[in-house]
N, CA, C and O atoms as a Tinker XYZ file with bonds, in Angstrom:
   304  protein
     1  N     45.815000  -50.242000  163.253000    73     2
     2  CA    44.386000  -50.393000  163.307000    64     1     3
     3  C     43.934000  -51.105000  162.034000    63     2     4     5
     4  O     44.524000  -51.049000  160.955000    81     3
     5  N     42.775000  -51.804000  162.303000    73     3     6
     6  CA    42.544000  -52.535000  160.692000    64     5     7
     7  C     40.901000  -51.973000  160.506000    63     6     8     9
     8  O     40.183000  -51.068000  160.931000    81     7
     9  N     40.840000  -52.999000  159.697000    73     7    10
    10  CA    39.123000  -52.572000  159.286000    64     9    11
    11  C     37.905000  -53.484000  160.484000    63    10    12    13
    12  O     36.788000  -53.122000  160.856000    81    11
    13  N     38.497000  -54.429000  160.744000    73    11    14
    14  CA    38.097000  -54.908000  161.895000    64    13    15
    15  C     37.742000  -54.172000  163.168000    63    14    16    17
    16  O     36.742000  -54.406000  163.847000    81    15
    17  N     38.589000  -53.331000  163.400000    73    15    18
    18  CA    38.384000  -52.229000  164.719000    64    17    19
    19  C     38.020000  -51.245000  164.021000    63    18    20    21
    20  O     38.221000  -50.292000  164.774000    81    19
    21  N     37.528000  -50.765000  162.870000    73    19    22
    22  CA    36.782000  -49.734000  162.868000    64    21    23
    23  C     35.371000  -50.382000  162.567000    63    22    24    25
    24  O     34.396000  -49.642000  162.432000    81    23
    25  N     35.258000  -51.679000  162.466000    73    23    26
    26  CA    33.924000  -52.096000  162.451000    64    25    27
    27  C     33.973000  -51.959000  163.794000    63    26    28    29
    28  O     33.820000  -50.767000  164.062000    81    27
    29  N     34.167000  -52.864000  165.129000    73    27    30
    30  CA    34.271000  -52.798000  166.004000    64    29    31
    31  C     33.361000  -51.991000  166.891000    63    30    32    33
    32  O     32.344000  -52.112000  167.573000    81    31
    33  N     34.636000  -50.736000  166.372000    73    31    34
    34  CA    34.336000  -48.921000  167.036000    64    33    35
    35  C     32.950000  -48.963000  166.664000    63    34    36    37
    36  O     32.074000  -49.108000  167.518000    81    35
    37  N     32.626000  -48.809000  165.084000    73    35    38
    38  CA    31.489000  -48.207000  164.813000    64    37    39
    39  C     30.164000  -48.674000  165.247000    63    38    40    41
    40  O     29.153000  -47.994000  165.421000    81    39
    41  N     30.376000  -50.339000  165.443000    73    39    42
    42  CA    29.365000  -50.822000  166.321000    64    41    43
    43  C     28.752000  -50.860000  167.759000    63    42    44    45
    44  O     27.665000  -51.183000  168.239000    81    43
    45  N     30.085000  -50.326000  168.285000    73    43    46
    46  CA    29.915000  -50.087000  169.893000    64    45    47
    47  C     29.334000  -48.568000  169.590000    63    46    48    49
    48  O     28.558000  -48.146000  170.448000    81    47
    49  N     29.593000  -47.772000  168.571000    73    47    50
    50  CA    29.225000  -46.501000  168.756000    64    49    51
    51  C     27.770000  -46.032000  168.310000    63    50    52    53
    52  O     27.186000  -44.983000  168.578000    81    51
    53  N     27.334000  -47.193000  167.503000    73    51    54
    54  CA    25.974000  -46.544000  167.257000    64    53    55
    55  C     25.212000  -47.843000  167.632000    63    54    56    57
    56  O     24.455000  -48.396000  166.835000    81    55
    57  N     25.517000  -48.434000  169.245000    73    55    58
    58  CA    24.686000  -49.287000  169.658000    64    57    59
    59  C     24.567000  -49.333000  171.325000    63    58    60    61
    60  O     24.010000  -50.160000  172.048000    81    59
    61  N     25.351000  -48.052000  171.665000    73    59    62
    62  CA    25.440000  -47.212000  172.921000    64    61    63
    63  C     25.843000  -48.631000  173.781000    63    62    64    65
    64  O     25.581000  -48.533000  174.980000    81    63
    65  N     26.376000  -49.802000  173.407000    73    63    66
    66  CA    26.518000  -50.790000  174.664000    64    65    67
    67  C     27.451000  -51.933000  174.081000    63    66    68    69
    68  O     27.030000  -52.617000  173.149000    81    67
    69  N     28.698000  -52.148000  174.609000    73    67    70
    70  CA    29.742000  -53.299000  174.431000    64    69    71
    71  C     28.778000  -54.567000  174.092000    63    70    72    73
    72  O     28.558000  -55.156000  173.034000    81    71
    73  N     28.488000  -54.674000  174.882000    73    71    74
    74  CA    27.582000  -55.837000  174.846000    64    73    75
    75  C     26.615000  -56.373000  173.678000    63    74    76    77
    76  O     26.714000  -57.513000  173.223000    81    75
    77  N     25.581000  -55.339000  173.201000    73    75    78
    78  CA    25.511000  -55.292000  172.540000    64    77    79
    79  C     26.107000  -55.109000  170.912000    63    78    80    81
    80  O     25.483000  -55.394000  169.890000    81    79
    81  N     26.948000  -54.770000  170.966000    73    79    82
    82  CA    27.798000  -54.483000  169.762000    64    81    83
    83  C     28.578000  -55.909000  169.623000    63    82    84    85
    84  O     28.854000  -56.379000  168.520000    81    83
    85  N     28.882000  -56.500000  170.759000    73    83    86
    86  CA    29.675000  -57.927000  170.487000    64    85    87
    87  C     28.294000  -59.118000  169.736000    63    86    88    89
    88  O     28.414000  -60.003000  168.889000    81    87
    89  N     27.243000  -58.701000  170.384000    73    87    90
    90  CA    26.395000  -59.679000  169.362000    64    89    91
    91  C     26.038000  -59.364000  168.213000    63    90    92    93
    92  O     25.983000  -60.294000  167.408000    81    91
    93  N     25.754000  -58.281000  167.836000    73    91    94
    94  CA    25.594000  -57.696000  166.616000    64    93    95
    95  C     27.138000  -58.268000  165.689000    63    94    96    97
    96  O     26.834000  -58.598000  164.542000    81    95
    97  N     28.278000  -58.387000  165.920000    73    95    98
    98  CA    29.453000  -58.802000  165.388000    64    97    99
    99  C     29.327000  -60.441000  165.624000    63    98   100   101
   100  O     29.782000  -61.049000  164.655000    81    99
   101  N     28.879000  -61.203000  166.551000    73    99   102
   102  CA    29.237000  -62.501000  166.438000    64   101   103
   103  C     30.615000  -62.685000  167.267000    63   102   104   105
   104  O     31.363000  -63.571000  166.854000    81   103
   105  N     31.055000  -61.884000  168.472000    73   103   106
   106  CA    32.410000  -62.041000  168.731000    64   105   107
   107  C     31.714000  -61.430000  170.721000    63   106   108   109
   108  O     30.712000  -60.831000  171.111000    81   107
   109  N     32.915000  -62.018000  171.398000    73   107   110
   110  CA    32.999000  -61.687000  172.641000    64   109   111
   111  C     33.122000  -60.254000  173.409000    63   110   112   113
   112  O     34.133000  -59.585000  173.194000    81   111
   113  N     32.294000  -59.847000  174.144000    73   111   114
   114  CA    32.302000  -58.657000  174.889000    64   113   115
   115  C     33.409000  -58.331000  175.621000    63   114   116   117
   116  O     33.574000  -57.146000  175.909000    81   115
   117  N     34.324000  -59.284000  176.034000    73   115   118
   118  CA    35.985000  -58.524000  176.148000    64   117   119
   119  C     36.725000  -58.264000  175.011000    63   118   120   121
   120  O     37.514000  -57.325000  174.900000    81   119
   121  N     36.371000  -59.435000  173.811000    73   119   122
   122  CA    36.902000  -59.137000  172.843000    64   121   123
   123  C     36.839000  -57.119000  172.352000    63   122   124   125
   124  O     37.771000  -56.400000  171.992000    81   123
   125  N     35.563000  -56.821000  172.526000    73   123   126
   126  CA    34.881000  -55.609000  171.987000    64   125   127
   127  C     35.781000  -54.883000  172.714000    63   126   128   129
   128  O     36.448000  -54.069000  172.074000    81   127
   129  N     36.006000  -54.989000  174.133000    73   127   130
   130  CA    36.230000  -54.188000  174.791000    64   129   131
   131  C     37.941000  -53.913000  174.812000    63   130   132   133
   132  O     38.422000  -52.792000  174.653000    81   131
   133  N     38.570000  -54.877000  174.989000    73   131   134
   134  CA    39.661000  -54.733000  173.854000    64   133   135
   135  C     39.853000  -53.858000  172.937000    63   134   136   137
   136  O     40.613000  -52.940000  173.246000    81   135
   137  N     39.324000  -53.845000  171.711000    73   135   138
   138  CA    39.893000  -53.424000  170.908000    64   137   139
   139  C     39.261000  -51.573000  170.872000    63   138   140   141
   140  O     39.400000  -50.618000  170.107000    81   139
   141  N     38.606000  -51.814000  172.063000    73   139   142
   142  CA    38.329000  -50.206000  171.927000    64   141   143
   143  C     39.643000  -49.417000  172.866000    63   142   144   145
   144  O     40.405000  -48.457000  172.750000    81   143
   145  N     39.324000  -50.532000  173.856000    73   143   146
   146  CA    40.495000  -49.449000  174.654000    64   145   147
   147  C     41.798000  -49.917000  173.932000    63   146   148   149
   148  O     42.627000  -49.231000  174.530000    81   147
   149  N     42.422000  -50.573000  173.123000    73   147   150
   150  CA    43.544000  -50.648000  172.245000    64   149   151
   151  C     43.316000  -49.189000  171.383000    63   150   152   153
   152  O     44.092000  -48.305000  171.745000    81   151
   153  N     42.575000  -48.894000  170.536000    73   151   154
   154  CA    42.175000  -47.986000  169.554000    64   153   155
   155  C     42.469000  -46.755000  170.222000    63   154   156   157
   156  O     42.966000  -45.892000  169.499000    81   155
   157  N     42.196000  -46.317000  172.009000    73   155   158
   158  CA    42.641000  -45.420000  172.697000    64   157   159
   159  C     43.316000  -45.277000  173.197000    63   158   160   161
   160  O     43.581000  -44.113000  173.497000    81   159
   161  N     43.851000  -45.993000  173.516000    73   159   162
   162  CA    45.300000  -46.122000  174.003000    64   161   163
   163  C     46.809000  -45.829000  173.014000    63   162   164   165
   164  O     47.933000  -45.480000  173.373000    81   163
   165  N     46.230000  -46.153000  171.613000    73   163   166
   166  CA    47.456000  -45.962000  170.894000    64   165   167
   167  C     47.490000  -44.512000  169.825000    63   166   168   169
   168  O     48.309000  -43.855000  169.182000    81   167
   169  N     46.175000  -44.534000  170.100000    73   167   170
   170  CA    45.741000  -42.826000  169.971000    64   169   171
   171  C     45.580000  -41.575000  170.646000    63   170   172   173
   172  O     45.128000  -40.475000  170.328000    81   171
   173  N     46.250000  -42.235000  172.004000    73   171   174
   174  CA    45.760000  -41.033000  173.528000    64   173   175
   175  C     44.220000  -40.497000  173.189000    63   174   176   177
   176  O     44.025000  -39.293000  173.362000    81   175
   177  N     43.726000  -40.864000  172.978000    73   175   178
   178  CA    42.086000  -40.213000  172.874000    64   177   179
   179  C     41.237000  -41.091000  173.746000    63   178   180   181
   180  O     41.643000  -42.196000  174.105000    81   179
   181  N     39.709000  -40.471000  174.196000    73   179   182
   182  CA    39.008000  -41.048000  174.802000    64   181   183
   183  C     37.711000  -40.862000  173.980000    63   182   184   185
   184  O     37.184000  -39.781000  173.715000    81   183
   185  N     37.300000  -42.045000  173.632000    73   183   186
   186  CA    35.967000  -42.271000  172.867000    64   185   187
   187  C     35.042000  -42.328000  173.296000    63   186   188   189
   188  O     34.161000  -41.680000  172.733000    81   187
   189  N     34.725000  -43.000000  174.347000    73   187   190
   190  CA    33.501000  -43.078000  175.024000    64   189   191
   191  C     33.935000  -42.758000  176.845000    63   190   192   193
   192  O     34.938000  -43.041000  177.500000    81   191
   193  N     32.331000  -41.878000  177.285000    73   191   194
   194  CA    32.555000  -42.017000  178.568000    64   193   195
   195  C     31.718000  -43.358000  179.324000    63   194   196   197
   196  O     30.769000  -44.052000  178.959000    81   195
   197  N     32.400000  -43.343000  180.302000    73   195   198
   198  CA    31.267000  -44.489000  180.932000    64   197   199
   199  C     31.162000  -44.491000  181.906000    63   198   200   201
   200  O     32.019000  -44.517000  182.788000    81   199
   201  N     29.560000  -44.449000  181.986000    73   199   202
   202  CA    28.525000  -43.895000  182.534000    64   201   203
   203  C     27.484000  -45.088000  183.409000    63   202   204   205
   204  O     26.540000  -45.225000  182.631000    81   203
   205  N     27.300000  -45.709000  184.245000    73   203   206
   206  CA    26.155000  -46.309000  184.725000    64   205   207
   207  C     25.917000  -47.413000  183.468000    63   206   208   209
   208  O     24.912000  -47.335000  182.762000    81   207
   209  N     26.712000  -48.211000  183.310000    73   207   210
   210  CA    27.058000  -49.513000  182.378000    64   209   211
   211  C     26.954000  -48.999000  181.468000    63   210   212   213
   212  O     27.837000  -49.614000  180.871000    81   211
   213  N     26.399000  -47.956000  180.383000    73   211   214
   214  CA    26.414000  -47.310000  179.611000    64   213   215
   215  C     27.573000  -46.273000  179.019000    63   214   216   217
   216  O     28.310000  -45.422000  179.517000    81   215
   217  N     27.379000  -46.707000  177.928000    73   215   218
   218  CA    28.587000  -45.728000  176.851000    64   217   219
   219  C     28.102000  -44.071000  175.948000    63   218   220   221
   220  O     27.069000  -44.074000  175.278000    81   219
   221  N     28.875000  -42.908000  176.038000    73   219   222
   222  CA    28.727000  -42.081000  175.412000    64   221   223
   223  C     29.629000  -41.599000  174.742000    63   222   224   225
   224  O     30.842000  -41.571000  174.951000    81   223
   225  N     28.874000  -41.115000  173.714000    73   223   226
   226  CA    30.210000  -41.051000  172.532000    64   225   227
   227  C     31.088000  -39.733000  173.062000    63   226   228   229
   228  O     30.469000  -38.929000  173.759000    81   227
   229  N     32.368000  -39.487000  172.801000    73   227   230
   230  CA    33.088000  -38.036000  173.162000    64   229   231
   231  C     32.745000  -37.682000  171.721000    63   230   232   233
   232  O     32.203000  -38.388000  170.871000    81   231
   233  N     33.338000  -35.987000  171.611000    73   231   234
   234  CA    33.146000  -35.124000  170.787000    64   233   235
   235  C     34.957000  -35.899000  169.489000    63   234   236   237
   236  O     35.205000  -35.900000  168.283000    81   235
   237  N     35.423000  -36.216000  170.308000    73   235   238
   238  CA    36.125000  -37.026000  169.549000    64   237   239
   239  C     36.049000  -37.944000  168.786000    63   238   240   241
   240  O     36.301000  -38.003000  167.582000    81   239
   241  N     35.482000  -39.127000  169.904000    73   239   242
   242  CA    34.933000  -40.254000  169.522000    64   241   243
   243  C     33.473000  -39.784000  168.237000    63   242   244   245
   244  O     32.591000  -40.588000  167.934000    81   243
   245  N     33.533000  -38.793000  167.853000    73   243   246
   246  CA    32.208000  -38.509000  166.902000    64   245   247
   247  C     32.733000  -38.225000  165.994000    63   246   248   249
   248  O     31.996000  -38.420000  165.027000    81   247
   249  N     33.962000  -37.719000  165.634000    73   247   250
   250  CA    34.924000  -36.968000  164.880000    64   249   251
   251  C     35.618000  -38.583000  164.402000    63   250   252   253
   252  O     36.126000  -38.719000  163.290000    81   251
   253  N     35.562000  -39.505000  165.207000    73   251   254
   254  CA    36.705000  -41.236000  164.386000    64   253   255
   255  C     35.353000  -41.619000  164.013000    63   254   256   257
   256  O     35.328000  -42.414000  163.073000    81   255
   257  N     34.149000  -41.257000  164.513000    73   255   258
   258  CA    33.118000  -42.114000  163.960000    64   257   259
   259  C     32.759000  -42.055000  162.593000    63   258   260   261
   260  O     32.356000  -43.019000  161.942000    81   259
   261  N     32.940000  -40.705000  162.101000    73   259   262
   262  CA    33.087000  -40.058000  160.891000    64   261   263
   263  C     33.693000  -40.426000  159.808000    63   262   264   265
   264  O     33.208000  -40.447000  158.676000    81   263
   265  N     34.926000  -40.770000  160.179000    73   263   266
   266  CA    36.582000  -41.048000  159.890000    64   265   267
   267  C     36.233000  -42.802000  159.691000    63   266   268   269
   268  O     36.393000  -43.556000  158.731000    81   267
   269  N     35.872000  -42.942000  160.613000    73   267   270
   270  CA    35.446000  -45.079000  160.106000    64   269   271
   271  C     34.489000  -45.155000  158.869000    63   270   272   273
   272  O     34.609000  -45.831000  157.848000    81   271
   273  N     33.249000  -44.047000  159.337000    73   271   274
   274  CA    31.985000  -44.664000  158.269000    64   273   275
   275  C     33.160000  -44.738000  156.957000    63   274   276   277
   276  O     33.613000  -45.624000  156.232000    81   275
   277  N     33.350000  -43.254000  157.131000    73   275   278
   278  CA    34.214000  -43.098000  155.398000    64   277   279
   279  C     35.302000  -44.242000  155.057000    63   278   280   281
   280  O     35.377000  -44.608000  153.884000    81   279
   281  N     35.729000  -44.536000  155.544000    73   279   282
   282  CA    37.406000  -45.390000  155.626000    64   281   283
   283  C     36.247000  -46.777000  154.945000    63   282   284   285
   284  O     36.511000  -47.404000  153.919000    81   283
   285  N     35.287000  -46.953000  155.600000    73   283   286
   286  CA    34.552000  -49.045000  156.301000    64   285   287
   287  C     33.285000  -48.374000  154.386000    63   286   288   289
   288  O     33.004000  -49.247000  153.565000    81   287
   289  N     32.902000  -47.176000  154.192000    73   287   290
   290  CA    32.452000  -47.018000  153.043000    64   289   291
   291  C     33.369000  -47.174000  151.453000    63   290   292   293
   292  O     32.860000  -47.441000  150.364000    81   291
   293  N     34.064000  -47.051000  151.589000    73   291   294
   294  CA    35.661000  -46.538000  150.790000    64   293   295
   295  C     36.139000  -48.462000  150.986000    63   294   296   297
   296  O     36.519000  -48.950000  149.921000    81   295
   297  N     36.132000  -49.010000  151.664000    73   295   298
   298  CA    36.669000  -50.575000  152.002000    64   297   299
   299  C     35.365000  -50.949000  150.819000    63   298   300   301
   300  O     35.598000  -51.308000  149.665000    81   299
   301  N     34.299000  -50.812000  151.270000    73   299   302
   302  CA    33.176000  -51.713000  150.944000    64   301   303
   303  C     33.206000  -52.096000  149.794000    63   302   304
   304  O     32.333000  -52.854000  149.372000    81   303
């Protein structure tokens, strides 16, 4: 994982929508989507549910959200 996908994460996570989070970054909405389900997949965890085109964070996914600010604060 790099610092890239925890920007990524953290943008899809406090912008409730792929889509949105890919413009806020300047990068493609498969791109986004990518690297989230990479991030879960190599972690067996599930971050977001999805819901009616819409994303919700898991109790997990709130627990890496945590884990990024600090990591992407600590980078800065």
């Amino acid at each position: 994982m790099t610092i890239r996908d925890l920007e990524i994460f953290t943008a899809v996570a406090e912008n409730g929508k792929i889509g949105a989070a890919a413009k806020k970054l300047y990068i493609s909405q498969p791109t986004v989507s990518h690297v989230i389900s990479q991030i879960e997949k190599e972690y067996h965890v599930k971050l977001f549910e999805r819901l009616s085109r819409k994303l919700y964070i898991t109790d997990v996914g709130r627990e890496f959200l945590n884990y990024a600010r600090h990591i992407l604060s600590n980078f800065r």
